[in-house]
C-alpha beads as a LAMMPS data file, in Angstrom:
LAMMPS data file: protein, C-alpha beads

115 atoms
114 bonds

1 atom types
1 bond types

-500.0 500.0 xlo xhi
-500.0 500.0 ylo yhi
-500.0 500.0 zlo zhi

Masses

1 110.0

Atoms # bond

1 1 1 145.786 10.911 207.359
2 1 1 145.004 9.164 204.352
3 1 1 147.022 6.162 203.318
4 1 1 146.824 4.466 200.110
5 1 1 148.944 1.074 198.541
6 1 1 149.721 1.014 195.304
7 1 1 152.226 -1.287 193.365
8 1 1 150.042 -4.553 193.573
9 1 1 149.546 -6.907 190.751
10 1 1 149.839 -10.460 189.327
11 1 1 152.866 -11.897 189.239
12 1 1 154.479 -15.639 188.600
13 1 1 156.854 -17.901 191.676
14 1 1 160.100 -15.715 191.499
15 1 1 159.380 -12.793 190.277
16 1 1 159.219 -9.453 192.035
17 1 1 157.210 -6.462 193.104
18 1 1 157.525 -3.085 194.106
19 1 1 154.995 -1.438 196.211
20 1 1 154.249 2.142 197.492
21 1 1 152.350 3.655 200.192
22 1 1 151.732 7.422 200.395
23 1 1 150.275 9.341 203.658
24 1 1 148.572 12.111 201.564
25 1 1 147.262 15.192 203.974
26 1 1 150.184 14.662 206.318
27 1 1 152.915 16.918 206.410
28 1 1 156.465 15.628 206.030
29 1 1 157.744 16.983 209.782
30 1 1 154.611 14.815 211.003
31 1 1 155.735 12.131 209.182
32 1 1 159.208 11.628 209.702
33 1 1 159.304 10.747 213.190
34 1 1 156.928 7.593 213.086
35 1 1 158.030 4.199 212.358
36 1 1 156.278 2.916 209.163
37 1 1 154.915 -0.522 208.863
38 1 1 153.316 -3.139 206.065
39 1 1 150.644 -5.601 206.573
40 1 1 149.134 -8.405 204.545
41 1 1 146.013 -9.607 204.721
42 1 1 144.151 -12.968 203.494
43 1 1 140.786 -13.885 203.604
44 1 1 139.591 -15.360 206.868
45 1 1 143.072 -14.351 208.377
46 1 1 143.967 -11.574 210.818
47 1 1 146.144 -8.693 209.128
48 1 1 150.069 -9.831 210.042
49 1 1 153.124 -7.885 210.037
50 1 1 155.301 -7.789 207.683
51 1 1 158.103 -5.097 207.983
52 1 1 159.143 -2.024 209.554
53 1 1 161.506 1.156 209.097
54 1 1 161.862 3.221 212.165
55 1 1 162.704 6.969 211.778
56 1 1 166.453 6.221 211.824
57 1 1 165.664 3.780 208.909
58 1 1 166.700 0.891 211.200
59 1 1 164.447 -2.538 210.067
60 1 1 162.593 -5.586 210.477
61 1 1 161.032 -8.381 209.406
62 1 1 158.843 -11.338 209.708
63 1 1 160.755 -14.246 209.590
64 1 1 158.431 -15.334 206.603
65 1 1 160.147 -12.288 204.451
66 1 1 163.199 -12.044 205.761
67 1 1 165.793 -12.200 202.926
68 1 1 163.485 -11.119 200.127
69 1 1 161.439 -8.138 201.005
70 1 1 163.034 -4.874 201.540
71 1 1 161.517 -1.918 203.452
72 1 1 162.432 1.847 202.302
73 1 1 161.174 5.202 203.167
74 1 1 161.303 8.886 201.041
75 1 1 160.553 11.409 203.509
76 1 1 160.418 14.032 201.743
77 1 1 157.520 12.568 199.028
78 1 1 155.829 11.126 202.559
79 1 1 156.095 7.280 201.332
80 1 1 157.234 4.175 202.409
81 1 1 157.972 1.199 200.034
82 1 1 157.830 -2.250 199.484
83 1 1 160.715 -4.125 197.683
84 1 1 159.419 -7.913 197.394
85 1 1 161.782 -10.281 195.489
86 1 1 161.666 -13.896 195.160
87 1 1 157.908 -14.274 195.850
88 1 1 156.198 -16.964 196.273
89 1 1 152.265 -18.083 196.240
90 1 1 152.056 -17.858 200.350
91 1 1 152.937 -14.270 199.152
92 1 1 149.629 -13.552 198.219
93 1 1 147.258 -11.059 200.079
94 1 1 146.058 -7.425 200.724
95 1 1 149.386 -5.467 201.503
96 1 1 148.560 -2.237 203.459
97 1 1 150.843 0.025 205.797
98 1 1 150.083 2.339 208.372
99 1 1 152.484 4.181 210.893
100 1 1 153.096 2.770 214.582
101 1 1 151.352 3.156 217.073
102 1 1 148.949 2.829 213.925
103 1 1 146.294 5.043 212.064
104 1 1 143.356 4.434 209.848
105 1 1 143.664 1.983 207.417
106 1 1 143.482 2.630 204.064
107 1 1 142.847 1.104 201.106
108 1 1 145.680 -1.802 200.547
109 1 1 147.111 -3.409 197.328
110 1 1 146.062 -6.415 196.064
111 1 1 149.260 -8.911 195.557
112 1 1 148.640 -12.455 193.376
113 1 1 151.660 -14.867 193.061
114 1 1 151.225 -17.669 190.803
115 1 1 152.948 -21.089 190.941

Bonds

1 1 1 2
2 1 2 3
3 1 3 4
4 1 4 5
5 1 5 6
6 1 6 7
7 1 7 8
8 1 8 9
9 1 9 10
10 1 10 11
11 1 11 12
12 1 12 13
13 1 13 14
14 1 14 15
15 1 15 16
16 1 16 17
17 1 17 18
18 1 18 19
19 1 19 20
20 1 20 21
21 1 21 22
22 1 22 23
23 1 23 24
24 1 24 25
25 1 25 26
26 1 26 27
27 1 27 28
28 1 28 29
29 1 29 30
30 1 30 31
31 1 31 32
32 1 32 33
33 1 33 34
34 1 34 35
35 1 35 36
36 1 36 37
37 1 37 38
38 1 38 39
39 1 39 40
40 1 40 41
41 1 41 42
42 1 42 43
43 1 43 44
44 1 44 45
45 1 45 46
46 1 46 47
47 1 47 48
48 1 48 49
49 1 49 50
50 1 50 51
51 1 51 52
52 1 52 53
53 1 53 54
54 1 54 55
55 1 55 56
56 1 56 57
57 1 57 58
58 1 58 59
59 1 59 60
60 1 60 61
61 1 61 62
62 1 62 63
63 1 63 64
64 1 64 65
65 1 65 66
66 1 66 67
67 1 67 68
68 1 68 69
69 1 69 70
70 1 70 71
71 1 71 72
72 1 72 73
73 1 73 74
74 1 74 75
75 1 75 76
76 1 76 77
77 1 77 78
78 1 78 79
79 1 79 80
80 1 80 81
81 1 81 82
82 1 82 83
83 1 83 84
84 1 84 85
85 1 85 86
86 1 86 87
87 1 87 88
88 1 88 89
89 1 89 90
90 1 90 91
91 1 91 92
92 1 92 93
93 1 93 94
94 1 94 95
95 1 95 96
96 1 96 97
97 1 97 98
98 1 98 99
99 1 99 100
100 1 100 101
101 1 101 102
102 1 102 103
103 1 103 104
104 1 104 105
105 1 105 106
106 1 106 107
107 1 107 108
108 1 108 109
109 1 109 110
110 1 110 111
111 1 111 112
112 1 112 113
113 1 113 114
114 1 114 115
């Protein structure tokens, strides 16, 4: 499985994002029974969760989020998504996502929130 963010930019205090994740050489029957999950990461930090969709599209979040990000998931095109509204500069990090139990990790998205 190959994962790979996208979606990741520079953005001001309030604004908003929208990132993507796509498990390329999976099939879609493969990957519609795991729960999908996004990370962040900061330098000198450990990677920390961020939000998850199970299978039956049921959610969560870290506290942290809650509120402002959204979690979605398109099956059929094998990618999971990142609706983050409302950010803020403790926003800032590497976003990945992986499945759960997880995977390899792939190359994440760079998100920069100015104040």
């Amino acid at each position: 499985v190959q994962l790979q963010a996208s979606g990741g930019g520079l953005v001001q205090a309030g604004g908003s994002l929208r990132l993507s994740c796509r498990a390329s050489r999976m099939i879609t029957s493969v990957f519609s029974p795991y729960t999908w999950e996004w990370y962040r990461q900061t330098p000198g930090k450990q990677r920390e969760f961020v939000a998850a969709i199970t299978s039956a599209r049921n959610t969560n979040y870290a506290d942290s989020v809650k509120g402002r990000f959204t979690i979605s998931r398109d099956n059929s095109q094998k990618k999971v998504y990142l609706q983050m509204n409302s950010l803020e500069p403790e926003d800032t990090a590497v976003y990945y996502c992986n499945m759960n139990p997880p995977g390899h990790w792939g190359q994440g998205t760079l998100v920069t929130v100015s104040s």
